[in-house]
N, C-alpha and C positions, 0 to 999 in steps of 0.2 A: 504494500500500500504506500500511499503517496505524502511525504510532507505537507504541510502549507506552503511551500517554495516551491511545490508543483515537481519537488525531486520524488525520486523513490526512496523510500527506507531501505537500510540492509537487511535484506529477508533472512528469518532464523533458517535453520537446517532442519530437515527432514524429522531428523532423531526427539530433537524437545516436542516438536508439535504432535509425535506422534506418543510422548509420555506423557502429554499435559491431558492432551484429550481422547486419546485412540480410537479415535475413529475414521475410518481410513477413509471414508466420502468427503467428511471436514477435512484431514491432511490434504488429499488431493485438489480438491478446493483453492487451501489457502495458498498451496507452492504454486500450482498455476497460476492464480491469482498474481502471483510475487515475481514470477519470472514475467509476465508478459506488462512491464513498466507502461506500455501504448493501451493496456487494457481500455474498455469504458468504467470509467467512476461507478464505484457498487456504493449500495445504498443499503441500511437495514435491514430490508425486505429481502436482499441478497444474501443473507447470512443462512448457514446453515440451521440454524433452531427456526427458523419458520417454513424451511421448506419440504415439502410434502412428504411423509413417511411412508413407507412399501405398507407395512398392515392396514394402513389407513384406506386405500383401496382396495384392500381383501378383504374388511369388514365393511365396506358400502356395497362390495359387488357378492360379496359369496359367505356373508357370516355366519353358513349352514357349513361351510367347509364343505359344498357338497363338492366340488372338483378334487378333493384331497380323498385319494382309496381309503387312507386310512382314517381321517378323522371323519369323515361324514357317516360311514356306518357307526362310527363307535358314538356319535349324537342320539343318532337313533337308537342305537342299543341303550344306553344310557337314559333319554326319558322312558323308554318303556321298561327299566329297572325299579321296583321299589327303594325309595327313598334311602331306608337304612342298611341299602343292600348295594350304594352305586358306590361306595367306596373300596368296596372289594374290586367292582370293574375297575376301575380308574387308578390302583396300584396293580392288576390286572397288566393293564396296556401299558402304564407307566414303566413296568419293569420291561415285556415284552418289544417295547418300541426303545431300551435304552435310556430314558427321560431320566435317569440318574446322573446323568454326563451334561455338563455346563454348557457345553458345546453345542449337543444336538439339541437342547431345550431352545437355546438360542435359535436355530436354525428353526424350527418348528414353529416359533412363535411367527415368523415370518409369515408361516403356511396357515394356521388357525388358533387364534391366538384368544378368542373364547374358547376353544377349546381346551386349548392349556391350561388358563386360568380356573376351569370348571376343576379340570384333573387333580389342578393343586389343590384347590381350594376342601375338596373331599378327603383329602390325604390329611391335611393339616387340620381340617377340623376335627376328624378321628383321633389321631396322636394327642391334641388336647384333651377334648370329653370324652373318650374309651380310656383310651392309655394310659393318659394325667401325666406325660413329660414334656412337660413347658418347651424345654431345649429343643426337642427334637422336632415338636410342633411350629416352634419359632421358624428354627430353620427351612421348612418347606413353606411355612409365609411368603418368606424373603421371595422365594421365587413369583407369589399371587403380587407381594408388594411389586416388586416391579413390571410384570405386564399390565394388571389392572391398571397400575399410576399412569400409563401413557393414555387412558379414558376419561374424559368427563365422565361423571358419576350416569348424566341424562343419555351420553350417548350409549354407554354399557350397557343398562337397560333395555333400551332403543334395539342394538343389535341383539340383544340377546332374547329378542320376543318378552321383554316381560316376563320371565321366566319359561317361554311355548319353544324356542327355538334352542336355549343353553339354558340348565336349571340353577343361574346363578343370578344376583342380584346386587346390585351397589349397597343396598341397604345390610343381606347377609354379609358379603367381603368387611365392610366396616364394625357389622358387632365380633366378629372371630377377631378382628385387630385388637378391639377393646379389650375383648376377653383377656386374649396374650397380653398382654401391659398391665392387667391387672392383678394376674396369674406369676409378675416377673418382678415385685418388688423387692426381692432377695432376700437376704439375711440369714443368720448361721454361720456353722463354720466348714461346712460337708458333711463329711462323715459318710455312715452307714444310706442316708435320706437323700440318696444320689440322683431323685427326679426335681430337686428345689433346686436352683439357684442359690449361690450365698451373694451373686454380686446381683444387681439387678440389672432391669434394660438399656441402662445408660453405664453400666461396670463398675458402679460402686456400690465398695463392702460396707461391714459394718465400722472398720478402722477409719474410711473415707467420710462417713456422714458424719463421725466422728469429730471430723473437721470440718464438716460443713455447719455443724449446730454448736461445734463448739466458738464460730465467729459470731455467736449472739448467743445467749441467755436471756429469759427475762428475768431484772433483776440481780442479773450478775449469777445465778444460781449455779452451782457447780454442773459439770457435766456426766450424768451417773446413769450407768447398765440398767435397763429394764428388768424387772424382775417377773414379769408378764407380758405377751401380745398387750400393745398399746395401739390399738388400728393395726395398718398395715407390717406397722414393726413387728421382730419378731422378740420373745425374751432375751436378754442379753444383749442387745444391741440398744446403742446408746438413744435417749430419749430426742424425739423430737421436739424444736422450738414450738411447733404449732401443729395440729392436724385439721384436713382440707376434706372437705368431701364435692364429691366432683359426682353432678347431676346426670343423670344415666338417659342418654338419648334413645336407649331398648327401650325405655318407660314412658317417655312424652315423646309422642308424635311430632309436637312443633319443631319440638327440639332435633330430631333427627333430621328435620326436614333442612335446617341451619347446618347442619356437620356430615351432610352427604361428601364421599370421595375421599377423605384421608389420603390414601397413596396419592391422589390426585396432587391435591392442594397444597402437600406440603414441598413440592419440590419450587416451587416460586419464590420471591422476596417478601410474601407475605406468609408461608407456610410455618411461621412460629405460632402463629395462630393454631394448627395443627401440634406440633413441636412442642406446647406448654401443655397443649392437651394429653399427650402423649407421655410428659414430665410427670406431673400429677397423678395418671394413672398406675404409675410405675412408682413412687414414691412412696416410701416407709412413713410420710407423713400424712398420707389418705386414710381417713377413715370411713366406713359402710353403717358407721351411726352417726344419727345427724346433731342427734343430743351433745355428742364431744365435741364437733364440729368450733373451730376458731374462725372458719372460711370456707367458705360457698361457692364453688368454680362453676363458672356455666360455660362449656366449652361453644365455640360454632368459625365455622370456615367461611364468614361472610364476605371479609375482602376478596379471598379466592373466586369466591361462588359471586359475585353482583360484577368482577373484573371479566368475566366469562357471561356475557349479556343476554344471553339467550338463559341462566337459569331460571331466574325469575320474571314473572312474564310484568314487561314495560318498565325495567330496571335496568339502571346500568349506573357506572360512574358518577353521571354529570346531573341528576337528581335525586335528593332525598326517598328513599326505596321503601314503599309502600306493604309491599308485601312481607319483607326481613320484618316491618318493626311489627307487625299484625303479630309476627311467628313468635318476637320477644316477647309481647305482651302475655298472648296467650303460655305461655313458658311459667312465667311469672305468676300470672293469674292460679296457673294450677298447682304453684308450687304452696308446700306447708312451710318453707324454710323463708320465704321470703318477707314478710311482717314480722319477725319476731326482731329485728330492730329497725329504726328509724331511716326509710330512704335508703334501703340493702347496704347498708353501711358493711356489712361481714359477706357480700357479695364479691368475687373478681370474674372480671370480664375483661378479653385481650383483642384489642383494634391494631391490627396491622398494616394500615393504608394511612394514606394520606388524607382518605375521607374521616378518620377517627372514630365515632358514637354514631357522629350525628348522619351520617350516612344510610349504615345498620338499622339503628336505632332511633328513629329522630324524634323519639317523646322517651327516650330518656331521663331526661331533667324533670319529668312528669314519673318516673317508674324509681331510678337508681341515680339519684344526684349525688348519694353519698359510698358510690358503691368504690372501690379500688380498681380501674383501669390499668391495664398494662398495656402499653400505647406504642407506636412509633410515635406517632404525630402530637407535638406539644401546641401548633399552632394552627391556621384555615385551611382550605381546601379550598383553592382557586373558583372550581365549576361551581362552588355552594356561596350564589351570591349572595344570597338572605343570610347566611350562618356569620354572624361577627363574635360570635365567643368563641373562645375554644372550648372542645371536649376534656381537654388537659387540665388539672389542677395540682402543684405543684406538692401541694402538701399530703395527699391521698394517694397519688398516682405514682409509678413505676415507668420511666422511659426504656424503653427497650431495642435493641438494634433490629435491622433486616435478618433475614436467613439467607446466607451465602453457601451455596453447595462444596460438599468438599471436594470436587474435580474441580473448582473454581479458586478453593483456596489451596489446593495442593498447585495447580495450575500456575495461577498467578506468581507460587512462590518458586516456580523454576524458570517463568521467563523470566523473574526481576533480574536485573541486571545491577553488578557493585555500581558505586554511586560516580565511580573513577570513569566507566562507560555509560552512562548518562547524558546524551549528547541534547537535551531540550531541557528548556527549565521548567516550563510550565504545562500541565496538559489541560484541558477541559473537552469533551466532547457532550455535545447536549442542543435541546431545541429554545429557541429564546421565550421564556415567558414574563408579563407581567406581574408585579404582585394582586395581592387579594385584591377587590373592587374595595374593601372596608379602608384598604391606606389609600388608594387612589385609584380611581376612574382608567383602565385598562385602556380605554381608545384614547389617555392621555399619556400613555407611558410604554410606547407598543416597538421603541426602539433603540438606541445605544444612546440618543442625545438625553434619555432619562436614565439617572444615573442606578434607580432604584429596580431597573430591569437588568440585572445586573450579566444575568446571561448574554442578551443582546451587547453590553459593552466588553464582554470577554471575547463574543463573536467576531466585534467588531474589527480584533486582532489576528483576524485572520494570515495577515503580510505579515505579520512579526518574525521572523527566521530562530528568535527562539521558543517562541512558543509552539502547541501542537493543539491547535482547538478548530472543529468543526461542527457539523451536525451531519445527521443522517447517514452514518455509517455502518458497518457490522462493528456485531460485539469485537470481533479478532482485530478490529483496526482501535476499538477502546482498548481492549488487554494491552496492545501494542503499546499506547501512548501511557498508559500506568506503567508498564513495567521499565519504561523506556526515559521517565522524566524525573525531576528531583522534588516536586512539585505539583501537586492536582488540587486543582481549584474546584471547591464545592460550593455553587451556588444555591440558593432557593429555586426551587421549581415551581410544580404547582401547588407545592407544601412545600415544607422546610428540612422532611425529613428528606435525604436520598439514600439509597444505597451505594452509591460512589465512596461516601465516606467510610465506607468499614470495608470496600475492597483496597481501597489507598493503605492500608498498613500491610496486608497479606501481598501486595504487590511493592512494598520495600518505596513507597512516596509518601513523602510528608502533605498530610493533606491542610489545606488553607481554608480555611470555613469563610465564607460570605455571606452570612444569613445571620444579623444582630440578634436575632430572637430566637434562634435554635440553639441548646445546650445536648450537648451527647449523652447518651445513655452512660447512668453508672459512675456518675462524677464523685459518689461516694465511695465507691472504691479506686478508682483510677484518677493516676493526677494526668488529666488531659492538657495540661498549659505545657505538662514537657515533651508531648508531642503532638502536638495541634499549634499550627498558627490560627487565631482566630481574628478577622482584618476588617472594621470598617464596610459594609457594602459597598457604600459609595463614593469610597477612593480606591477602586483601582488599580488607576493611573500609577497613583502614589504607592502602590502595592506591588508592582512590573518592578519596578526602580528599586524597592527594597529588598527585593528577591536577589537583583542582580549584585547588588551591593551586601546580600550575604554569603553569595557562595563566594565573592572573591576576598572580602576581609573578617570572616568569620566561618571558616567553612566546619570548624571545628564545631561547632552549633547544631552547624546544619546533619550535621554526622551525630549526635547527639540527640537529636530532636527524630533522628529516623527509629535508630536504637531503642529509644522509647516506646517507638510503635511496636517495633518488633516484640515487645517486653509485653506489650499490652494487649494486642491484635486479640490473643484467644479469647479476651472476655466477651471477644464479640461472636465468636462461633455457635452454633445451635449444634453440636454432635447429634449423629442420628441415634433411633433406636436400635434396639437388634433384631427388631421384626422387620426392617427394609435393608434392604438387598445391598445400600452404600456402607451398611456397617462392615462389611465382608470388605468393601474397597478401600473402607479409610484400616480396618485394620491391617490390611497386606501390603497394602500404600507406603509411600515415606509420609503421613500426618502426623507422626510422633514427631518426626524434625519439624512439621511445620508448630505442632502445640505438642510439646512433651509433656506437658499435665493437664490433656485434653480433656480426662474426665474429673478433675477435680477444678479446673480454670477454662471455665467456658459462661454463656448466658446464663442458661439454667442453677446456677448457684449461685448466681449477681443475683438475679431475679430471688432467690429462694432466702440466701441472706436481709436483699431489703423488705422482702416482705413480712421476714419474723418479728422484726421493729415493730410491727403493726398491729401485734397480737398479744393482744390483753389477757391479763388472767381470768378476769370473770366477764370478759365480753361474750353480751348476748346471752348468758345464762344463768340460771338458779343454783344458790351454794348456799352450805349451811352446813356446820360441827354436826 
């Protein structure tokens, strides 16, 4: 790809692009791409993540697999099987066809890929409910987790008759996930009881939460072995700060209707929403009585599900979503846990867009004004003219990062290049927008000469020969300019959160924050001033000039300030579970070099740590000698 000087970059080699991403259709791709300098300018839409997948027209043309000898009989043998009898068939053909091999499972899913997912899906739900080995059931998950995740939850469905054509459903896939996460909380110490887990679905023992609840007490109170199941803990494992009980979308309808797709939704920038659901499920600090309860999780994948606009019908981004908030109310309305204090005060709920509550939710302030948000977004949302408050309150609320995938953050951290070959100082790549309508009138602010568009005045440096900023390109020409600059400028978008900001550490750049009113997730545990510039919006000018006058008489700083990042980056990671399929990637991967204390230094204990602060001894309940 091309400088702003209209040069070519030096294209990397064969070997990195084929460890970051392996995918040989992306490799081939981007070398071509790289060798042919006279190419035409690619655009976004050129990028390999949007373009068309091989299954995707074997599930519009033939989702009977009837053109497959083998998987079309085995459909029909399989619905005309009784129900508690298809899982014999389906390890049957599993073994007969090989399907134990990584390899051909791949290859197959090419060919019928409901059908796969039917196969897996019978195998692992046996291994749990017959056999009770979490392990072993997890593991053939991993396999449903990753082919269902490439479906919308409506189109799965859709192809699969409704359950007439494949006896499988988005609704079933996601309680068998449940189940596993809830079945994986760990604890112990092995032994003789070799179908439990001692670590749970995220790899921590009982020595690990050890130090996760020993960074808070209430009250300072020592940190002392259970001498009983306490919820999810098991005897002997150290007490939790707080226990959560997490609302079971098997039980309320509305609610399910919010958290269709899991495998789905969680692989996006908004999939923590998924991620903390997934956290909690799996957590020694979940309890299945509501009576103990400190905290009230109501999980839903609404960013996911209204960014995909055909979920809900006449819903999308760009207005307040009619349908979501009907789904929360009724949630709510049928809930016994939610009156029992003032304004769900012992309520958490996680918004992962830029749209925040008011999106989802937009009678919120009417339902949960006082409930604990776990948010990206501290500030507006462009498209929501009417909304000039925010969803954010500073005192109740938890800011939380993006989910960045681990092929992204493994990725990132082998193109980064040492800071000595860094040949650009500044990168930004992005679309210009104006701020909220609430600071000022958009058709008054639509280009570089306002300063407060700040995008458009970074744009406007397109000639600069040291800078690398454009718009409308592929992800591979973004990675490119992060791994490749000393320097990424994060402007405000159409919110204040991006996800720029937390790939600028995993790609080795000192990120420069442009947005006065955004603060990063986690300032109480991370000192961000040693690695974050945070600059005025609207200077700049005066921001180019200070850059270039730090690498050359302080560069020692500038090395300093990266370091930092490096030190810091993992609190921003979401590790997966071990019922999806990346856990197997990030485990055989180099992510120990990228986060070598990835299960004890990641979101999910940022998160889990701030939120023991918040839990009262006798909140929300009745006590007495």
């Amino acid at each position: 790809f091309r400088q702003t000087t209209g040069q070519p970059w030096t294209c990397p080699s064969a070997e990195p692009l084929m460890a970051v991403w392996r995918l040989p259709g992306f490799l081939s791709w981007s070398l071509a791409w790289c060798a042919n300098a006279e190419a035409p300018r690619r655009t976004l839409q050129d990028d390999p993540a949007f373009q068309r997948k091989n299954y995707q027209e074997n599930i519009e043309k033939d989702a009977e697999c009837n053109r497959s000898p083998l998987w079309g009989p085995f459909r029909v043998q399989l619905l005309q099987t009784e129900e508690d009898m298809r899982v014999e068939l389906a390890y049957e053909k599993m073994m007969e066809w090989g399907l134990e091999n990584v390899t051909k499972v791949d290859e197959e899913s090419k060919v019928c890929l409901l059908g796969l997912v039917s196969m897996q899906y019978y195998f692992a739900h046996m291994l749990l409910f017959e056999i009770g080995s979490v392990e072993a059931a997890a593991d053939a998950f991993r396999m449903v987790d990753e082919h269902s995740g490439a479906l919308h939850p409506d189109l799965l469905d859709k192809a699969a008759g409704y359950g007439k054509i494949w006896p499988i459903s988005a609704d079933g896939l996601d309680s068998l996930r449940r189940a596993l996460l809830r079945a994986s909380s760990g604890g112990g110490r092995g032994g003789p009881e070799r179908r439990r887990r001692f670590k749970n679905a995220f790899g921590l023992h009982d020595e690990d939460w050890s130090k996760v609840w020993g960074s808070w007490r209430p009250r300072g109170d020592p940190l002392e072995p259970l001498s009983r199941p306490w919820g999810a803990a098991q005897s002997g494992a150290p007490k939790p700060s707080f226990r959560v009980f997490v609302y079971d979308p098997d039980s309320i309808p509305a609610l399910r209707a919010l958290t269709r797709g899991g495998s789905f939704c969680k692989h996006n920038q908004w999939g923590m929403e998924v991620a903390l659901h997934d956290w909690f499920l799996a957590c020694p600090c979940r309890t299945d009585n509501p009576e103990e309860a400190d905290f009230f999780f109501v999980p839903h994948y609404t960013s996911c599900l209204i960014n995909h606009a055909d979920t809900f019908e006449g819903c999308d981004t760009k207005q307040l979503c009619g349908p979501t908030t009907e789904l929360f109310q009724q949630v709510l309305s049928s809930s016994q846990h939610y009156r029992r204090v003032d304004g769900g005060r012992d309520h958490i709920f996680v918004w992962g867009s830029g749209m925040a509550a008011d999106g989802p939710f937009a009678t919120w302030r009417d339902w949960v004004p006082n409930a604990i948000f776990m948010m990206t977004e501290p500030e507006l949302w462009n498209p929501y003219k009417e909304v000039v408050l925010a969803s954010y309150t500073p005192y109740k609320d938890i800011l939380v990062p993006g989910r960045i995938t681990v092929d992204d953050m493994i990725g990132l951290g082998k193109m980064a290049k040492p800071v000595e070959e860094r040949s650009v100082l500044g990168h930004f790549i992005g679309w210009p927008r104006p701020p909220h309508p609430s600071v000022m009138p958009p058709e008054q602010c639509q280009n570089s000469s306002c300063p407060l568009n700040v995008r458009s005045v970074l744009l406007a440096k397109k000639g600069d020969e040291m800078l690398h900023v454009d718009v409308d390109v592929p992800y591979v020409e973004s990675f490119m300019g992060l791994t490749s600059s000393l320097f990424c400028f994060v402007p405000r978008g159409k919110s204040a959160w991006s996800s720029r900001f937390f790939q600028t550490f995993f790609a080795g750049c000192i990120p420069v924050l442009l947005n006065d009113r955004y603060e990063p997730p986690f300032g109480e545990i991370v000192d961000l001033p040693k690695a974050v510039i945070k600059w005025p919006m609207t200077e700049v000018d005066a921001l180019v000039d200070y850059l270039k006058q730090l690498v050359v008489e302080n560069s020692d700083r500038m090395v300093e300030l990266r370091e930092a990042g490096r030190e810091l980056r993992c609190w921003y990671a979401w590790p997966p579970s071990w019922v999806e399929w990346s856990w197997l990637e990030m485990n055989k991967s180099e992510f120990n070099k990228t986060c070598q204390d990835w299960h004890l230094k990641n979101a999910y204990v940022a998160v889990t740590r701030l939120l023991a602060t918040k839990a009262g001894r006798g909140r929300g309940r009745f006590y007495w000698p």
